[in-house]
C-alpha positions as CSV (number, residue, x, y, z in Angstrom):
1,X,201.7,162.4,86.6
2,X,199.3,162.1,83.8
3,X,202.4,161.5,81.5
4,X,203.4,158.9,82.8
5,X,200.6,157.0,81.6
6,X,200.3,158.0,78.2
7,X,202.8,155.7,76.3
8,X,201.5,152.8,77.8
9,X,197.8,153.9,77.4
10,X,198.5,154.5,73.7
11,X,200.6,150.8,73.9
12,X,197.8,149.3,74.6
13,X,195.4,151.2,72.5
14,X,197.6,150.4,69.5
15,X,197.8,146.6,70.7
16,X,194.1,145.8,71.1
17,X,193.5,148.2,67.4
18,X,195.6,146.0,65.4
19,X,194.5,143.0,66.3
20,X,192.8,141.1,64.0
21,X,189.9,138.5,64.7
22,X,189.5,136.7,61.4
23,X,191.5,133.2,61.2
24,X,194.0,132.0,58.8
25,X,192.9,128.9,57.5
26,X,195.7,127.0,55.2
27,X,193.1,124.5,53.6
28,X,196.0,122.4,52.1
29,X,197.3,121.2,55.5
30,X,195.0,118.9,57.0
31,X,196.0,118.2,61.0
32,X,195.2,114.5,62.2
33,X,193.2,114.6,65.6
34,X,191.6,111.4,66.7
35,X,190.4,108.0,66.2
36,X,186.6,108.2,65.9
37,X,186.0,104.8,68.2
38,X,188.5,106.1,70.3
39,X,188.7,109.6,71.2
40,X,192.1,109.7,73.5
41,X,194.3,107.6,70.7
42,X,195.7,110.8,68.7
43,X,196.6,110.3,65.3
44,X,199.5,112.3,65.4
45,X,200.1,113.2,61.6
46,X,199.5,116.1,58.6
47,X,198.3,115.7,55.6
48,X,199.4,118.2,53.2
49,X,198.0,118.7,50.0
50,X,200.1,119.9,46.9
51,X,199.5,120.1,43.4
52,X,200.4,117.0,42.9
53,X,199.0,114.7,45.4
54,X,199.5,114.3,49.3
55,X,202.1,114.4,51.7
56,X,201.9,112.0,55.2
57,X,204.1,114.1,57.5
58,X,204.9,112.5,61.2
59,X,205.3,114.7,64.0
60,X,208.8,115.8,63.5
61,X,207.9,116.9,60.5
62,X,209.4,114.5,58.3
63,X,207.8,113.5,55.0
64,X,207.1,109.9,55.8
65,X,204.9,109.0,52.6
66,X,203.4,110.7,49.5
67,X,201.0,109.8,47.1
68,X,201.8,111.0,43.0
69,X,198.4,110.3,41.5
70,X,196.3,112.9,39.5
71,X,193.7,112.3,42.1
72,X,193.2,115.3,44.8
73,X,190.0,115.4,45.5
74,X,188.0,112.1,47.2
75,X,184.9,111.1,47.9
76,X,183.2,108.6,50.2
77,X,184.6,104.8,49.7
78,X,187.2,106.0,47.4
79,X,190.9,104.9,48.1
80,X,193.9,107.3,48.7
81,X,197.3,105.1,47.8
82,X,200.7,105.8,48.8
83,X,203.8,104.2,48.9
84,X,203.7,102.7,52.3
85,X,200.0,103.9,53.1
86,X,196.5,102.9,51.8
87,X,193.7,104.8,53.4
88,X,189.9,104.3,52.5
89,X,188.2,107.6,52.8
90,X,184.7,107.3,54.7
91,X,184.0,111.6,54.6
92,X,185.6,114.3,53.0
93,X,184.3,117.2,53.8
94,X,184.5,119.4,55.6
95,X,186.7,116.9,57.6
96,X,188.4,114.0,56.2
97,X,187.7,110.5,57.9
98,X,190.7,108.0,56.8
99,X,191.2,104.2,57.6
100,X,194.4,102.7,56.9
101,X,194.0,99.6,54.5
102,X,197.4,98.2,55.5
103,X,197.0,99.0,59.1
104,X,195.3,95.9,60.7
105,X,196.4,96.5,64.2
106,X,194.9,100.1,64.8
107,X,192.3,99.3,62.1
108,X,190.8,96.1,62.6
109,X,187.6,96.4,60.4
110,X,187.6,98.9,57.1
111,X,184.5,100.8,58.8
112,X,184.1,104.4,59.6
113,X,184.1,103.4,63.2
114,X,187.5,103.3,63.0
115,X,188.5,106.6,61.4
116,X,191.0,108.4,61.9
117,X,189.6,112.4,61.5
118,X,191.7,115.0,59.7
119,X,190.4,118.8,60.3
């Protein structure tokens, strides 16, 4: 009787040992969440970083616009260009707060009211 339960004893034991409880981060992918005025709007795109400059990827993941400049790191009030996209950058770290420039209709005013988070 006792052998029946040993395989699935040492199952689970082997389960619940190999588990690991430290996250994998990718810090080049960031994944956009919400508008900070309005928290149930999503803003349903990536931003991947590369060595080169930044990928805008919708949710089918499709690259939808990129950026080529030597710039990969922002600070506060600096400007992100892309082909199609303009964002102004209001935080960057350890989240990145993004307004589109040529957005007028989600983003009415260039303030970080407005922001759309990346995390």
């Amino acid at each position: 009787m006792g052998r029946k339960f040993l395989i699935p004893v040492f199952i689970l034991i082997f389960i619940f040992t190999s588990c690991n409880d430290d996250l994998e981060l990718d810090s080049e992918l960031l994944v956009g969440t919400v508008k900070k005025i309005d928290k149930n709007q999503p803003f349903p795109f990536l931003l991947e970083k590369t060595g080169t400059g930044y990928y805008l990827i919708n949710h089918r993941n499709q690259i939808i616009d990129s950026s080529s400049g030597t710039q990969l790191n922002y600070e506060p009030m600096d400007t992100m260009k892309m082909q199609n996209h303009e964002f102004i950058v209001f935080k960057s770290s350890p989240n990145l707060w993004l307004t589109d420039i040529r957005d007028s209709v989600n983003y009415p005013y260039q303030h970080p009211v407005f922001a759309a988070q990346f995390v």
